[in-house]
C-alpha positions as CSV (number, residue, x, y, z in Angstrom):
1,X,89.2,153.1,-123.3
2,X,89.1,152.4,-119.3
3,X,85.5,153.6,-117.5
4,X,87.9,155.8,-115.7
5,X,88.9,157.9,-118.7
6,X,84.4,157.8,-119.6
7,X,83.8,158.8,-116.3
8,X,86.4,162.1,-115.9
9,X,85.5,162.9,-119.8
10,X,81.5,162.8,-118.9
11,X,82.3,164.5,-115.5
12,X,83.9,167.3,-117.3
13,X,81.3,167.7,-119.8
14,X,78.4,167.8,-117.3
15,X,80.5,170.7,-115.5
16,X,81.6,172.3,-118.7
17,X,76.9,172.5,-119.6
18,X,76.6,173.7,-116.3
19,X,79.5,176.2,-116.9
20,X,78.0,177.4,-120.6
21,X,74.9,178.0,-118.6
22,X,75.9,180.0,-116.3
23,X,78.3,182.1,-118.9
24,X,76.2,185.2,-117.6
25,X,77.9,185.3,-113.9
26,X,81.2,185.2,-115.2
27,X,83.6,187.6,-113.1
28,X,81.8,187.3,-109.4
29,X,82.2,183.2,-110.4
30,X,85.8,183.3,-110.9
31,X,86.4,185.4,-107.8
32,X,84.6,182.8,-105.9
33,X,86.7,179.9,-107.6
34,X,89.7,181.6,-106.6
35,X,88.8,182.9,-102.9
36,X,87.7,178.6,-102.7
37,X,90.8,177.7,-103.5
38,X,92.7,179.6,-101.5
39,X,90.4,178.8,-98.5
40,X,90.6,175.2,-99.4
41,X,94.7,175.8,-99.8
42,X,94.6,177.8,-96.8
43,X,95.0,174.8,-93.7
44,X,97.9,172.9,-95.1
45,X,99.9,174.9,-97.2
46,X,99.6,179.0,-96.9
47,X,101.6,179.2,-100.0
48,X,99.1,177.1,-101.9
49,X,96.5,179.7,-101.4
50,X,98.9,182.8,-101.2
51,X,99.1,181.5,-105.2
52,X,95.2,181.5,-105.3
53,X,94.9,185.0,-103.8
54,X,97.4,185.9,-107.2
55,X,95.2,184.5,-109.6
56,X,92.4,186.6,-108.0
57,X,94.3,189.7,-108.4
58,X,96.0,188.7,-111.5
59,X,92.0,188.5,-112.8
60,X,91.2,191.9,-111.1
61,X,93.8,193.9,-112.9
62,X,93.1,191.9,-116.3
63,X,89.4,193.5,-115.9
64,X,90.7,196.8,-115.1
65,X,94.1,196.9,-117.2
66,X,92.9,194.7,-120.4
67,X,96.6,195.4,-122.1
68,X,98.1,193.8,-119.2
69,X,96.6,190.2,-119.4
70,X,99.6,188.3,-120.7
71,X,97.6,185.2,-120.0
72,X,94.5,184.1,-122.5
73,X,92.0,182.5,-120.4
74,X,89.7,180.9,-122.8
75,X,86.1,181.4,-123.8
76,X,83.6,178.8,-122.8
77,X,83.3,178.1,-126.7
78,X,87.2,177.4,-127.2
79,X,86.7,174.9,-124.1
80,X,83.9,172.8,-125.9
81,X,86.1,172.4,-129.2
82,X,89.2,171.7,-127.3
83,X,87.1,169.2,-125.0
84,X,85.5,167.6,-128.4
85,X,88.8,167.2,-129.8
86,X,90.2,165.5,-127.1
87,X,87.3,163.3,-126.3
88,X,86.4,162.6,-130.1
89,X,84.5,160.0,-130.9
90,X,84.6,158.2,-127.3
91,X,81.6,159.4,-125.5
């Protein structure tokens, strides 16, 4: 395995604690991930964060309109057993 691959794999795990930690402040954390993104789209491709702003609004009307949310986001749980599938035995 290259130290590239260790380094993303225990990059995303070290994000993923901090992430399980803060499980509390879900909904006003993802509306900042997605206003960032769009600001960070925003000076070289308006589209880019046009798509951002989408997600944001697509995740305000899941909240609102629970029946509408065609798309599962995943708990913070299904991300750790996904993540220790993938990674296995290599960290």
């Amino acid at each position: 395995m290259s130290d590239a691959l260790v380094k993303v794999l225990r990059r995303f795990e070290e994000q993923l604690t901090r992430l399980e930690s803060e499980v509390a402040a879900g909904a006003s954390h993802w509306k900042a991930v997605h206003l960032h993104k769009a600001l960070e789209a925003l000076p070289d491709d308006h589209a880019a964060a046009d798509l951002h702003l989408d997600e944001l609004d697509r995740a305000e009307l899941a909240h609102e309109y629970p029946e509408m949310n065609a798309d599962h986001v995943p708990t913070v749980d299904e991300i750790r057993s996904r993540f220790v599938m993938v990674a296995g035995g290599m960290l």
